[in-house]
C-alpha positions as CSV (number, residue, x, y, z in Angstrom):
1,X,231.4,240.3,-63.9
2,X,229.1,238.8,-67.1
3,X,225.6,237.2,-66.4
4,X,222.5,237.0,-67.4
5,X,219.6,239.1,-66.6
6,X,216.6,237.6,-64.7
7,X,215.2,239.1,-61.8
8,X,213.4,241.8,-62.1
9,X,215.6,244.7,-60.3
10,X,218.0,243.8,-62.5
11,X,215.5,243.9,-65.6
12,X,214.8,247.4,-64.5
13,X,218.0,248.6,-64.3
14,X,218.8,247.5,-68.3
15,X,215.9,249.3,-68.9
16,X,217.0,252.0,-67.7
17,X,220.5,251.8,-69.4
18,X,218.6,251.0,-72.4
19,X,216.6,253.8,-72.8
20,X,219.1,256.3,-71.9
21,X,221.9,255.2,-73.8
22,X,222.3,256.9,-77.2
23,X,222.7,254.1,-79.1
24,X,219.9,251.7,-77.4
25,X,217.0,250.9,-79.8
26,X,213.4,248.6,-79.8
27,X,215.5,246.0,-80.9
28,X,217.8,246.0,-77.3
29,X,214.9,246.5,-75.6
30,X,212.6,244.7,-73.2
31,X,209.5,244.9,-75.2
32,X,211.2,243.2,-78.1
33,X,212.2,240.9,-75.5
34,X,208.5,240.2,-74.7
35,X,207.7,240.2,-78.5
36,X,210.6,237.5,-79.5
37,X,209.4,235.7,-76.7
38,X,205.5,235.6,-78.0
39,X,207.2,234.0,-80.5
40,X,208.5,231.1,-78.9
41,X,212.2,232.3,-79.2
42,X,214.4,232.4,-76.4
43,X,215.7,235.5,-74.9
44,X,218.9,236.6,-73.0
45,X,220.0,240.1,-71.9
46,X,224.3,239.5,-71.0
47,X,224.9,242.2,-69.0
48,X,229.2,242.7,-68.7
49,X,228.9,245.2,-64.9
50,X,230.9,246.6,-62.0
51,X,229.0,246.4,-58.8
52,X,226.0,248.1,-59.8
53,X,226.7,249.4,-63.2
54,X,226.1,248.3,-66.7
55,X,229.4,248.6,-68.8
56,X,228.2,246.7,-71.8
57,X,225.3,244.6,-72.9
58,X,223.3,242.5,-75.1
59,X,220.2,241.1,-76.0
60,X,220.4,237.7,-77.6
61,X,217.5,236.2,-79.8
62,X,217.6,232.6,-79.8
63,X,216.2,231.2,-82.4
64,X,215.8,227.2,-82.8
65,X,216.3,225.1,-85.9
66,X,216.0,221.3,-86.8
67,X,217.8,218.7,-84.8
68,X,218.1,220.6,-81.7
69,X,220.5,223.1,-83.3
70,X,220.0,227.1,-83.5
71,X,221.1,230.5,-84.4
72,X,222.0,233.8,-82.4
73,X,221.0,237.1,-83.2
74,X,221.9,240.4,-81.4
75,X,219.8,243.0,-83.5
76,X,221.5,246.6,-83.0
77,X,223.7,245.5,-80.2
78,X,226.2,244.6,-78.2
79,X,226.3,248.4,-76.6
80,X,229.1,249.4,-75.0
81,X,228.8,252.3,-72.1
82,X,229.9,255.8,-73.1
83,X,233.8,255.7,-72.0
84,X,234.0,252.9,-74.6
85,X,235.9,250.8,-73.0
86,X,236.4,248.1,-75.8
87,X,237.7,245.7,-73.3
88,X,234.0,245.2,-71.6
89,X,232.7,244.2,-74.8
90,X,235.3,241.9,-75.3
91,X,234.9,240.4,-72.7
92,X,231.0,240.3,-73.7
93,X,231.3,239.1,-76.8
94,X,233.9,236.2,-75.9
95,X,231.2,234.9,-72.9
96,X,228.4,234.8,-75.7
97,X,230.5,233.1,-78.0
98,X,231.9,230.8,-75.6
99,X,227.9,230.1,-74.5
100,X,226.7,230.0,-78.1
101,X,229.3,227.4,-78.9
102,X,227.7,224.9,-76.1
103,X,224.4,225.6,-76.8
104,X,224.1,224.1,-80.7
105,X,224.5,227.4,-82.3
106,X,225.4,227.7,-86.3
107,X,226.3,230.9,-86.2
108,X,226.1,234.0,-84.2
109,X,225.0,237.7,-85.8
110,X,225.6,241.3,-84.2
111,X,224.3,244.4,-85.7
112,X,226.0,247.4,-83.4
113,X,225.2,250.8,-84.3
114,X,228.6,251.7,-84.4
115,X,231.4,249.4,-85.9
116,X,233.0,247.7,-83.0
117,X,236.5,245.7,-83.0
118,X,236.6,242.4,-81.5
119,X,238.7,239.5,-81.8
120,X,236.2,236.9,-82.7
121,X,237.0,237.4,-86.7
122,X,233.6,238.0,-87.6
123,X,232.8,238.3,-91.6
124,X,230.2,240.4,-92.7
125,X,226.6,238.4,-93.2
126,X,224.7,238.0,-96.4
127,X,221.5,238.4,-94.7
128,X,219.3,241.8,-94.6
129,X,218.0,241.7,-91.2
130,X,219.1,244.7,-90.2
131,X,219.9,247.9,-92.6
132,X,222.3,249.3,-93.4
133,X,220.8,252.5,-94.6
134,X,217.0,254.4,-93.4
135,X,215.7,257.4,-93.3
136,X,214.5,259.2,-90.3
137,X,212.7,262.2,-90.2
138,X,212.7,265.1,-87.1
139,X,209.1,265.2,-85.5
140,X,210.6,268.0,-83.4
141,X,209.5,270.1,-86.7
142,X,206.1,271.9,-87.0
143,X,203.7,269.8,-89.8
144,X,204.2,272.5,-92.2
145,X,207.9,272.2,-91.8
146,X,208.1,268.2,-92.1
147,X,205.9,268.9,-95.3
148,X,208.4,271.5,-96.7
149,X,211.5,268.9,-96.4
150,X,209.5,266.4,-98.5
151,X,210.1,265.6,-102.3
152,X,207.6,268.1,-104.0
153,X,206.2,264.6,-105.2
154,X,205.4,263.1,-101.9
155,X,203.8,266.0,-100.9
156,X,201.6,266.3,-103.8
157,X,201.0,262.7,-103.1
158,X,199.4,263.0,-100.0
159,X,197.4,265.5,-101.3
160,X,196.2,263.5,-104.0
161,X,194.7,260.9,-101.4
162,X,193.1,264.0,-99.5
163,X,191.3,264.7,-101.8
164,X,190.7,261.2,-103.5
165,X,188.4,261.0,-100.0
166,X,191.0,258.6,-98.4
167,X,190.1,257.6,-95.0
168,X,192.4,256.1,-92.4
169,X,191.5,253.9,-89.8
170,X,192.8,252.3,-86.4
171,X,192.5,248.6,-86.3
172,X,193.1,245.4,-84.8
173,X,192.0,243.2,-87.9
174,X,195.1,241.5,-88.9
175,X,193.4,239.4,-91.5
176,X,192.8,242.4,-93.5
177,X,196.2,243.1,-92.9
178,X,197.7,240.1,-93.8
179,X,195.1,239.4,-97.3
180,X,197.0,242.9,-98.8
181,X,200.9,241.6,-97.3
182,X,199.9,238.4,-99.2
183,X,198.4,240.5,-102.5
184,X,201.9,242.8,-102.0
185,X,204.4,239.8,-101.6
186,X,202.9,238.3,-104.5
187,X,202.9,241.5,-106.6
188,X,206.5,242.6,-105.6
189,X,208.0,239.2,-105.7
190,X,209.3,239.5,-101.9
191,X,208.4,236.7,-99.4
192,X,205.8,237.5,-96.1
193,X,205.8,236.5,-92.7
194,X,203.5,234.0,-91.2
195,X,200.2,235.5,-90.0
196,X,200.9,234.8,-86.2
197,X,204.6,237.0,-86.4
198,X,202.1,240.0,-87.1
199,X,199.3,238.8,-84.7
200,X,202.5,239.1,-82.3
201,X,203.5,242.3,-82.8
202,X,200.8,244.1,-82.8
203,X,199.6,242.1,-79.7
204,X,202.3,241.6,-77.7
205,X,204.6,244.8,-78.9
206,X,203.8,247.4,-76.9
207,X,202.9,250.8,-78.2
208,X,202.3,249.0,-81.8
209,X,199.4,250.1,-84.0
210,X,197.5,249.0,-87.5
211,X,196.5,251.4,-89.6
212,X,194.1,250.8,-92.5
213,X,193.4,252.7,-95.4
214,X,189.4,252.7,-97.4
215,X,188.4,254.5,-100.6
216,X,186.1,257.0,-100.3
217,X,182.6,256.0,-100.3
218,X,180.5,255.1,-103.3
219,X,178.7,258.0,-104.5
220,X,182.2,260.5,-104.1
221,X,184.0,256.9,-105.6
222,X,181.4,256.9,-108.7
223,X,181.5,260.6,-109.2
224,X,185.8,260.2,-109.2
225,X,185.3,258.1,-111.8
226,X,182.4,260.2,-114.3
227,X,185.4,263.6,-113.6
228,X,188.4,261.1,-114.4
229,X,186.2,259.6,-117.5
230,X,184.6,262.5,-119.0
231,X,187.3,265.7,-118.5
232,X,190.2,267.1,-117.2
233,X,189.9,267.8,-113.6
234,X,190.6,270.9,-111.8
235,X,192.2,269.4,-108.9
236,X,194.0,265.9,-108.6
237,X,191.5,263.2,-108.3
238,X,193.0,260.6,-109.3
239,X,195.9,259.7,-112.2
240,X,194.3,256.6,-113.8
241,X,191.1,256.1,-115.8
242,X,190.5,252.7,-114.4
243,X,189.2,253.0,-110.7
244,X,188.0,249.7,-109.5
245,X,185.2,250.1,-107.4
246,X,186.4,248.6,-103.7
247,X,184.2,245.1,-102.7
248,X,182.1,245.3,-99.4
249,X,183.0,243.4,-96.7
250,X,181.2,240.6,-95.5
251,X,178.1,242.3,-93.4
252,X,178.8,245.2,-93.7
253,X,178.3,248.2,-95.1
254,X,182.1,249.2,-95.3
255,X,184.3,248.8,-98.2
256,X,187.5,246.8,-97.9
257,X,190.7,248.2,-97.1
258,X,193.0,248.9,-99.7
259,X,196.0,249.6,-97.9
260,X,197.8,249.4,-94.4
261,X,200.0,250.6,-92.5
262,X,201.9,248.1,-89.2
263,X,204.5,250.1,-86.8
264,X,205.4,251.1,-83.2
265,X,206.9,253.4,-81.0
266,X,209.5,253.3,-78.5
267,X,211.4,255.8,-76.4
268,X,210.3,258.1,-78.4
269,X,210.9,256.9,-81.7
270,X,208.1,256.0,-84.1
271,X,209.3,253.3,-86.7
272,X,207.8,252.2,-90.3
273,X,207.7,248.3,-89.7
274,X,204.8,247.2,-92.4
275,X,203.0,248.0,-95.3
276,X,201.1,246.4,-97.7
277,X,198.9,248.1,-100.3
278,X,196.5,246.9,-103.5
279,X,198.4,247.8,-106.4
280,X,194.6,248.2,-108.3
281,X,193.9,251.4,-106.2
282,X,197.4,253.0,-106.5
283,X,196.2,256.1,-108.2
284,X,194.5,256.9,-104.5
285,X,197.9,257.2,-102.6
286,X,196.8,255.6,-100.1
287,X,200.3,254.5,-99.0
288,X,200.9,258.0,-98.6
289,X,198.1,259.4,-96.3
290,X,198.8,256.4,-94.2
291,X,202.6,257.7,-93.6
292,X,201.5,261.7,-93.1
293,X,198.9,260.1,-90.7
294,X,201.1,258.1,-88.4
295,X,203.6,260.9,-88.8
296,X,201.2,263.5,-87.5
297,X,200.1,260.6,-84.5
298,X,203.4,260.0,-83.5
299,X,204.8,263.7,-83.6
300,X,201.6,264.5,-81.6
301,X,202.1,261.5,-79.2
302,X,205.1,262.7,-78.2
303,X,207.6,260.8,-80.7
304,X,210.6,262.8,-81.6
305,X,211.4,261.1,-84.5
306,X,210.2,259.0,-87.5
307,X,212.6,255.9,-88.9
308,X,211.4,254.6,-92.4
309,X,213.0,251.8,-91.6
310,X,215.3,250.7,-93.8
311,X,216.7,251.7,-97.5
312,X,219.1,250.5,-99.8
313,X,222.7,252.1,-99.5
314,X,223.6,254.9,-101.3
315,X,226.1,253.4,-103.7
316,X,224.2,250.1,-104.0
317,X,222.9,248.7,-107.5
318,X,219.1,248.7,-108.4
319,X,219.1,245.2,-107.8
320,X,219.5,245.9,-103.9
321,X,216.7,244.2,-102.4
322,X,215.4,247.7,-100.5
323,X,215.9,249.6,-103.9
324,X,212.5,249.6,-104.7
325,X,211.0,250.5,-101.7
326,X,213.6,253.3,-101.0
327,X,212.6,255.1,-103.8
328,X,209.0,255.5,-101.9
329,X,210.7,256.1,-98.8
330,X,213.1,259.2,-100.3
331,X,209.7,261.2,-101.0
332,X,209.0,261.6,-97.5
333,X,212.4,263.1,-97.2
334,X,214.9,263.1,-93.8
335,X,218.2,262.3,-93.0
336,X,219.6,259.2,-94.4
337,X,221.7,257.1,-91.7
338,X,223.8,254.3,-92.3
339,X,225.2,251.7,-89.7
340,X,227.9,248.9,-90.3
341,X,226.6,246.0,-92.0
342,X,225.9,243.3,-89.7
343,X,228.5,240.6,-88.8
344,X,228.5,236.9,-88.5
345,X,230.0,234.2,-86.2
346,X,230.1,231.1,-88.1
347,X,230.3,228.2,-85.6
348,X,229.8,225.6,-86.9
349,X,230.2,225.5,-90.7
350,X,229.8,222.4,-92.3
351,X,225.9,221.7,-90.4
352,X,225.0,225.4,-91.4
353,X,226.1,224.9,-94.9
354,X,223.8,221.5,-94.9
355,X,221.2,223.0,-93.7
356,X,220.9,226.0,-95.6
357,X,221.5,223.5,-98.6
358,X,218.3,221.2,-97.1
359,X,216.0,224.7,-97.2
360,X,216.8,225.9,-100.7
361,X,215.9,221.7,-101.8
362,X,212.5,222.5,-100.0
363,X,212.4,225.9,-101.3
């Protein structure tokens, strides 16, 4: 039997399924459900079961374009139980489509962590969504040992924001977050969010946290500056000449932030989501005590691991859109993991080719 998830004993069994299968993630899960759904997205968990038990699932993210049409998205999933019985999600995946199909939908995307076969005919998308590579570290390690598996340059980076006086913060202020993801985008020539998706997740994610990073304060700033200036230091200061001094914020006493650091934990699992940073106070690392800081959190919360989040693949070209920011990721080390890419359902082909032809006229 397929259906939809509502009440809540049935709510709490997924979550249990969830978060004991091996392959369930935050992104099958029913705090992303309440996140998507801060949103204003729709969201339905198909669950394919026999009497009581879960065989396959998946959480659907329905997300709502012009003229009443929309697009499906099952981020890491359908999941499948453990005797992988391929005919369950089948059977899944041919009640979503058959549901997608009534409801408007352009096109319908899956992500599993494992390659699944299907006969839907799905192609592979063009979107980046989901990656196909990341890196994830093992907090299981001792500090020392995490630090050991590191490039000897990421290491040396967070030193270099030790002792650049470096500060790290907890916040709630998403306006400072979102002034430096604005600065970053613009810098990096990669497009943002709106304010309010951040404002939701760290709201309305559970177990999400902002980070922010400050300069040191403005004697030990000033006196970086006369050591950088005037002769070589002893110890690694900083690696440019040109320290801006950091603007106060308004009424207060506190300099600005100059980078930041947006990301959660689930079952366990501590994940990189976002970070922004100002590129005129790189040679502080800042970007790098805010990483060893919410690796040291997390490990000490209780996380087991510690998922960067996304890379470019291995045999990809520089122009990969993650190619730049996996190059800062590799420094922290871990194992690199790569998934399928993720698939696409094209259902209606002539009104999704319209209307991505409408946005890039607007764009």
């Amino acid at each position: 039997m397929i259906s939809v998830l509502t009440t809540p004993a049935e709510l709490a069994a997924y979550d249990t399924w969830i978060t004991s299968h091996p392959e369930g993630s935050l992104w099958q899960s029913l705090e992303w459900k309440q996140f998507q759904e801060s949103l204003g997205r729709e969201v339905r968990i198909y669950a394919q079961k026999e009497g009581a038990q879960i065989l396959a699932s998946a959480l659907v993210v329905i997300d709502r374009t012009s003229l009443g049409l929309a697009t499906w998205d099952m981020p890491r999933g359908p999941l499948q139980d453990l005797g992988l019985r391929t005919k369950d999600l089948g059977l899944l995946l041919e009640k979503i489509v058959s549901d997608a199909k009534q409801d408007s939908c352009l096109c319908l995307y899956f992500s599993p962590a494992k390659l699944i076969t299907n006969n839907q005919k799905p192609i592979t998308s063009s979107r980046h969504e989901q990656p196909v590579a990341t890196r994830i570290l093992d907090l299981t390690q001792s500090e020392e040992d995490i630090l050991k598996q590191m490039k000897p340059k990421g290491r040396y980076n967070i030193t270099v924001a030790k002792k650049n006086g470096v500060t790290i913060e907890d916040s709630k202020d998403i306006d400072a977050f979102y002034a430096l993801a604005k600065s970053t985008g613009e810098r990096d020539q990669f497009g943002i969010l709106p304010k309010r998706h951040y404002e939701a997740f760290l709201k309305n994610l559970p177990e999400s946290f902002l980070m922010l990073a400050r300069p040191p304060s403005t004697s030990s700033f000033f006196e970086a500056k006369l050591i950088t200036n005037n002769q070589q230091p002893t110890t690694p200061v900083a690696q440019s000449s040109k320290l801006p001094t950091a603007p106060l914020r308004t009424g207060s006493a506190q300099s600005s932030p100059i980078a930041a650091f947006l990301g959660v934990a689930w079952n366990g699992r501590a994940y990189y989501y976002y970070g922004a940073s100002d590129h005129a106070f790189r040679a502080l690392m800042a970007p790098y005590a805010l990483q060893w800081e919410a690796m040291t959190r997390c490990k000490a919360a209780g996380c087991v691991s510690y998922d960067l989040l996304g890379i470019s693949p291995p045999d990809s070209s520089a122009t990969h859109p993650w190619a730049g920011v996996g190059v800062f990721k590799e420094k922290f080390g871990g194992n690199v993991v790569l998934y399928p890419p993720e698939q696409q359902i094209v259902l209606r082909p002539v009104m999704q080719a319209m209307l991505r032809m409408k946005r890039r006229m607007v764009g």
